[in-house]
C-alpha positions as CSV (number, residue, x, y, z in Angstrom):
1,X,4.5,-44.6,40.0
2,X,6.5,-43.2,37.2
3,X,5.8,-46.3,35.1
4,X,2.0,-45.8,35.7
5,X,2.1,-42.2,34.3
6,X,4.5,-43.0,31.5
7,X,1.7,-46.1,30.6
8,X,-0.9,-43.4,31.4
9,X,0.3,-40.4,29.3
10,X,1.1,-43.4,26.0
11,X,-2.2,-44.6,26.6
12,X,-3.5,-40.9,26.1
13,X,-1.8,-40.9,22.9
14,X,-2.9,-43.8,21.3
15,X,-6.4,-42.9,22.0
16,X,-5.4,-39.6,20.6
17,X,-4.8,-40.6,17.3
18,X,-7.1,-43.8,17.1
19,X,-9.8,-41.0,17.8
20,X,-8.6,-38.5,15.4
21,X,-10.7,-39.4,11.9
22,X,-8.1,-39.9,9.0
23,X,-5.1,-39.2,10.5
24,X,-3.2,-41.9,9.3
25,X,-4.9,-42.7,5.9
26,X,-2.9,-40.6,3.9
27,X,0.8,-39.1,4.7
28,X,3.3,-36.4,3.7
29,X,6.6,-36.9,5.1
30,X,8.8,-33.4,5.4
31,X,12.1,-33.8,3.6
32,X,15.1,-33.8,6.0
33,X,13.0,-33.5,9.2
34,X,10.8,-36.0,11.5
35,X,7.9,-34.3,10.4
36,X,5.0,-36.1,9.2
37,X,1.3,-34.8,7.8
38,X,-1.1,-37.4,8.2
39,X,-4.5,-36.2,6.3
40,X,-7.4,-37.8,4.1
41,X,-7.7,-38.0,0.8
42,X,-10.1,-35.1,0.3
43,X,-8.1,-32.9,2.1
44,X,-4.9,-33.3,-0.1
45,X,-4.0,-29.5,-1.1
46,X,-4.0,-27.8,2.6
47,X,-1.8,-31.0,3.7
48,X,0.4,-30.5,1.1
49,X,0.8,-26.7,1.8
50,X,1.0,-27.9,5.7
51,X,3.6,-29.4,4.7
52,X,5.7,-27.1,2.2
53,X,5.5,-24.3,4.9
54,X,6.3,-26.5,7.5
55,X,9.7,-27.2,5.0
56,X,10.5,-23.8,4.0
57,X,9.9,-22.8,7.5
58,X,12.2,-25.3,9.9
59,X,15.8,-24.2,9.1
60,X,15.3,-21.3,10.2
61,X,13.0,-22.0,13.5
62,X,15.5,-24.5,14.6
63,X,18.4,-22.2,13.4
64,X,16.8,-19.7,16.1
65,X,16.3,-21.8,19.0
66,X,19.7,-23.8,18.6
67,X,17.6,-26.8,17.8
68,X,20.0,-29.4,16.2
69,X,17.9,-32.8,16.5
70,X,14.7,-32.8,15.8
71,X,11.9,-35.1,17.8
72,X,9.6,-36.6,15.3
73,X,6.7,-34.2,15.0
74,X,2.7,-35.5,14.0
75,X,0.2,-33.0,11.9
76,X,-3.0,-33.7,11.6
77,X,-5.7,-31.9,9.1
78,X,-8.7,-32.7,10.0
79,X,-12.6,-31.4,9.4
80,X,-13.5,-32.5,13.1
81,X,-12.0,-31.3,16.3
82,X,-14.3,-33.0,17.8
83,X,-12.5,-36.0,18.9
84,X,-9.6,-33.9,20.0
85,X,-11.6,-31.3,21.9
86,X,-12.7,-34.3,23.9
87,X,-9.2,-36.0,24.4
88,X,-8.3,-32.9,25.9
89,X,-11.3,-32.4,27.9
90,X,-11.6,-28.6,26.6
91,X,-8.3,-27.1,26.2
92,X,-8.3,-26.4,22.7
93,X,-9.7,-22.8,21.8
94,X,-12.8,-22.3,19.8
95,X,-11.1,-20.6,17.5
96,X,-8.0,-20.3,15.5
97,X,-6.3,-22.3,12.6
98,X,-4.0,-24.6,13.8
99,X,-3.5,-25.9,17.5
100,X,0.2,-27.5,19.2
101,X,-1.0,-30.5,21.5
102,X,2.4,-29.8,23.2
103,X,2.4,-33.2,25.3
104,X,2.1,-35.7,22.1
105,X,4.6,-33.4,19.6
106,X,1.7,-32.8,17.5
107,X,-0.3,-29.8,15.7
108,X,-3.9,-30.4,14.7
109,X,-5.0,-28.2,11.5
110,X,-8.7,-27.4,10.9
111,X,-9.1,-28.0,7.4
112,X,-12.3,-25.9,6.7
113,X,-10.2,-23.0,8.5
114,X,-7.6,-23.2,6.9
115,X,-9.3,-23.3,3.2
116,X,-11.0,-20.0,4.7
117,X,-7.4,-18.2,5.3
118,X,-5.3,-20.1,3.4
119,X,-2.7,-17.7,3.3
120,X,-2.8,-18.0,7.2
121,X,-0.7,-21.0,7.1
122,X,2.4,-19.2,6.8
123,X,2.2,-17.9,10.2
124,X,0.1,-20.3,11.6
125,X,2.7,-23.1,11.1
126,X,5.5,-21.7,12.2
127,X,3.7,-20.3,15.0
128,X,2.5,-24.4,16.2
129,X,5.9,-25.6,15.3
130,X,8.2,-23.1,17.8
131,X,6.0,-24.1,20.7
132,X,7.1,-27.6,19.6
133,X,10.4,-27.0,19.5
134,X,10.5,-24.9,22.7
135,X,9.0,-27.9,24.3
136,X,11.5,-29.8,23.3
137,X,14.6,-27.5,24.1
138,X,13.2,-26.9,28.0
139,X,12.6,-30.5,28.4
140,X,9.6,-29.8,30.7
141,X,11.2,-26.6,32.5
142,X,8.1,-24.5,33.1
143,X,8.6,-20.7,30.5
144,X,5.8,-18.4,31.0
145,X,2.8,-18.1,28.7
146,X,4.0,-14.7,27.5
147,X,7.6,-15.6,26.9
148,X,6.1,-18.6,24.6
149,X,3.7,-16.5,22.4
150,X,5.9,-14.3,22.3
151,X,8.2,-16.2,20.7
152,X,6.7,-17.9,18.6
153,X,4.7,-14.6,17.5
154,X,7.8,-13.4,16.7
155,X,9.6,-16.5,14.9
156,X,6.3,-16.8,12.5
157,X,6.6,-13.2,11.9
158,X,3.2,-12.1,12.6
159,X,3.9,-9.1,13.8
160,X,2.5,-6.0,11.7
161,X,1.4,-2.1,11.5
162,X,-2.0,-3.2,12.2
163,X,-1.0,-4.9,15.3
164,X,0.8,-2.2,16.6
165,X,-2.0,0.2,16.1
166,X,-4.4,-2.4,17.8
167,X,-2.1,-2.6,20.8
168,X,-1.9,1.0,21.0
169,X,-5.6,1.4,21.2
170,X,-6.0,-2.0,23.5
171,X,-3.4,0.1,26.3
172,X,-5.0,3.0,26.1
173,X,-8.6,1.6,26.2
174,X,-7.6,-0.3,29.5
175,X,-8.0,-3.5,27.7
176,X,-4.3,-5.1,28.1
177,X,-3.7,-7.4,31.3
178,X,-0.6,-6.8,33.7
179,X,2.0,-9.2,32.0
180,X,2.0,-11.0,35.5
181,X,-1.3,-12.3,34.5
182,X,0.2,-14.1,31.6
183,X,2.5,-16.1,33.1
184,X,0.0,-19.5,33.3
185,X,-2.7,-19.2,30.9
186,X,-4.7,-16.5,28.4
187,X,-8.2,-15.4,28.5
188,X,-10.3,-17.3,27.1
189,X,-12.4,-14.6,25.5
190,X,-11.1,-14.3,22.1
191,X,-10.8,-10.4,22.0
192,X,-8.9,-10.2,25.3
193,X,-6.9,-13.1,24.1
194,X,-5.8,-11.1,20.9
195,X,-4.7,-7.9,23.4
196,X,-2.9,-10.8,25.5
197,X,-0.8,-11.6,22.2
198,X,0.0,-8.5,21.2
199,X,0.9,-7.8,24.8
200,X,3.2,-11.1,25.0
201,X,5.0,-10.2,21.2
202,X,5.9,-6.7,22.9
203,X,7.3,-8.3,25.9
204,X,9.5,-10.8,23.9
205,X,10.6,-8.2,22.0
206,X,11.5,-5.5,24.1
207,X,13.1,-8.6,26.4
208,X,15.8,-9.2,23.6
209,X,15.6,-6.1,22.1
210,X,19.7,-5.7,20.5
211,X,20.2,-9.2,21.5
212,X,18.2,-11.6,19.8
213,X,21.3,-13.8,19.1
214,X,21.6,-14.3,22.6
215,X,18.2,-16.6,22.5
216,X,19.6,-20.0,22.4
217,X,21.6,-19.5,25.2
218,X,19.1,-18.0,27.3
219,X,17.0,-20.9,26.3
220,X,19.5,-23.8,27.2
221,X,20.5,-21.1,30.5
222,X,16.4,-21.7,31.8
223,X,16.9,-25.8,31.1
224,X,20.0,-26.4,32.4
225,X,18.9,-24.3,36.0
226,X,15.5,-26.3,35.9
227,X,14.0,-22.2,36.7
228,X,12.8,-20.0,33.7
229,X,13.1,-16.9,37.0
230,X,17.0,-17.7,37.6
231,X,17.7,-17.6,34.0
232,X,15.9,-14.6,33.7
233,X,17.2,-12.5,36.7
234,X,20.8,-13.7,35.7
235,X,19.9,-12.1,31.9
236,X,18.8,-9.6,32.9
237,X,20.2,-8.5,36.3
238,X,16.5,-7.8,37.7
239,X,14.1,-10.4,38.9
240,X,11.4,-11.5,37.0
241,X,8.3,-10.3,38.9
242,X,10.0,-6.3,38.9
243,X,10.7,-6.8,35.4
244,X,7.5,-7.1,34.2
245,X,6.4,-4.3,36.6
246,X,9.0,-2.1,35.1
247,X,7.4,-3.0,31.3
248,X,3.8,-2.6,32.3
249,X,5.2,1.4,33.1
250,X,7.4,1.4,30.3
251,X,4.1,0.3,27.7
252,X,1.8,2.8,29.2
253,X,4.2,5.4,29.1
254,X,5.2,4.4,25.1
255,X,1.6,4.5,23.8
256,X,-0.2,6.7,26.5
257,X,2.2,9.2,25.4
258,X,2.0,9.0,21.4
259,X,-1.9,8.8,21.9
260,X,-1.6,12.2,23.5
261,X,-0.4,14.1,20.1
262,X,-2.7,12.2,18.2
263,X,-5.9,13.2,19.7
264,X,-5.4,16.6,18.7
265,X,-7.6,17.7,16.2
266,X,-6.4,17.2,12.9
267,X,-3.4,14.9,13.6
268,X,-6.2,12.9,14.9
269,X,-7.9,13.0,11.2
270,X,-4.7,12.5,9.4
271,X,-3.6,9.1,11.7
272,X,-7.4,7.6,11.2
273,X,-6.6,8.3,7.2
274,X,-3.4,6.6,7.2
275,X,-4.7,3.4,9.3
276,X,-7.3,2.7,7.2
277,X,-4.8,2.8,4.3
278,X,-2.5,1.0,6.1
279,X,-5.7,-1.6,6.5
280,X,-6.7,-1.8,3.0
281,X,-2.9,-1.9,1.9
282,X,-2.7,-4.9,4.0
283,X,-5.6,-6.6,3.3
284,X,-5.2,-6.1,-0.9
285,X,-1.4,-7.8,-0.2
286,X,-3.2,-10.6,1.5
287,X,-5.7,-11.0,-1.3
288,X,-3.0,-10.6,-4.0
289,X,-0.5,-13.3,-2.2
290,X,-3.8,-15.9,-1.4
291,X,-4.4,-15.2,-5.6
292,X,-1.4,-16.3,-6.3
293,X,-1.2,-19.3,-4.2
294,X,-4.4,-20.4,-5.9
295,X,-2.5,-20.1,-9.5
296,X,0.2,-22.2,-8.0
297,X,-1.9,-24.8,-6.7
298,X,-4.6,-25.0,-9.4
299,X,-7.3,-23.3,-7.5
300,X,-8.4,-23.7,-3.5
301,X,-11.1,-26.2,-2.9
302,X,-11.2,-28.8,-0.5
303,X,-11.6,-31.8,-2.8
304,X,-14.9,-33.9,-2.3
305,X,-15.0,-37.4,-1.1
């Protein structure tokens, strides 16, 4: 039985890549790490910046997790999901960037996407990679959905004032899930899945708030015990499920309460003046750093056939 599956799942992943157009015409290989880019031609410049973040970024990601032997790791950037979307009969989002196919250690770019928000790939990467490398660490042990966003939010530093302010408004509009509901799978709505980010970033965070060098060993804790629960309740000293309970109050009460004072008249005024500075300042940094990327690169085009 276990030699059927084990057939089964390398099957799977043959077809995977046989399917997957270009993935192994052209190749970037990542210095010091079994990390390979495997792109066309045409598509050179986002698989070499695939490729430098994916460099600049691993030290530190496995420095993080206590990774200390990497598993070889496949990249694809490709301008057709298509094949993929099929492979996995539907469990790739319509939208985002990048995507972690966690059971064949590999991240599928979409090229046209990615030339769109170029700058992106800085979090993006990192993002795809710590699921990897999660995967890896747990050896199959079963962590939930938030705790892995979470993490990897928080490892590809995505974090920001605008996200903050967004899951301010998401709790106080009602619009943010119990944290129980996270523990298998998102919404598949893309608006509810950005509140169930946000949501899962502020749960990893507030989990190791003080003690984020404690992370590796909570991580090799949950694998050795085979039970992400028992690792968490002996953390912690509080079971999982009354845990999250206890952060669903503690969130409500944290923004519920700082809404309060700002719906007072002109405080009200002054905080809508500041986000929309706060927006603009954000977005002129992002359109300042994705100028100068183009400098460095020789412009961003995806090169024609």
């Amino acid at each position: 039985m276990r030699r059927s599956l084990l057939l089964a799942v390398l099957v799977f992943a043959l077809a995977l890549v046989a399917a997957a157009p270009g993935a192994g015409s052209e190749r970037i290989e990542v210095p010091g790490y079994a990390v390979t880019v495997h792109y066309e031609a045409r598509h050179a410049r986002v698989a070499r910046r695939v490729a430098a973040v994916s460099e600049d970024a691993l030290p530190r990601l496995t420095r993080e997790l206590g990774v200390s032997t990497l598993e070889p790791i496949a990249m694809h950037v490709v301008d057709d999901l298509g094949p993929y979307r099929r492979a996995l009969q539907g469990e790739l989002p319509e939208w985002g960037v990048a995507f972690a196919v966690l059971r064949q250690r590999l991240i599928v770019v979409d090229v046209e996407r990615a030339a769109r928000a170029y700058g992106s790939l800085d979090e993006v990467i990192p993002h795809e990679l710590s699921h990897l490398l999660l995967v890896q660490l747990t050896g199959g042990v079963p962590f939930p959905v938030w705790f892995i966003e979470g993490l990897a939010q928080w490892q590809a530093g995505e974090w920001s004032l605008v996200e903050s302010w967004q899951l301010m408004n998401a709790v106080w509009g009602g619009e943010v899930p119990p944290l129980r509901h996270l523990l298998d799978q998102y919404p598949d709505a893309e608006a509810r899945a950005r509140n169930a980010y946000r949501l899962s970033y502020a749960a990893f965070t507030d989990l190791f708030e003080g003690r984020i060098d404690a992370l590796p060993a909570f991580v090799a804790d949950a694998r050795d015990r085979g039970s992400f629960p028992e690792a968490f309740a002996a953390f912690t000293g509080v079971p999982l499920g009354q845990w999250m309970a206890d952060f669903d109050q503690r969130l409500g009460r944290r923004y519920h309460s700082r809404l309060l004072v700002f719906q007072t008249g002109p405080l009200f005024s002054i905080a809508a003046v500041l986000f929309v500075f706060v927006i603009l300042r954000h977005q002129l940094r992002k359109r300042n750093r994705l100028k100068e990327l183009e400098r460095s690169e020789g412009g961003l085009f995806l090169d024609e056939g």
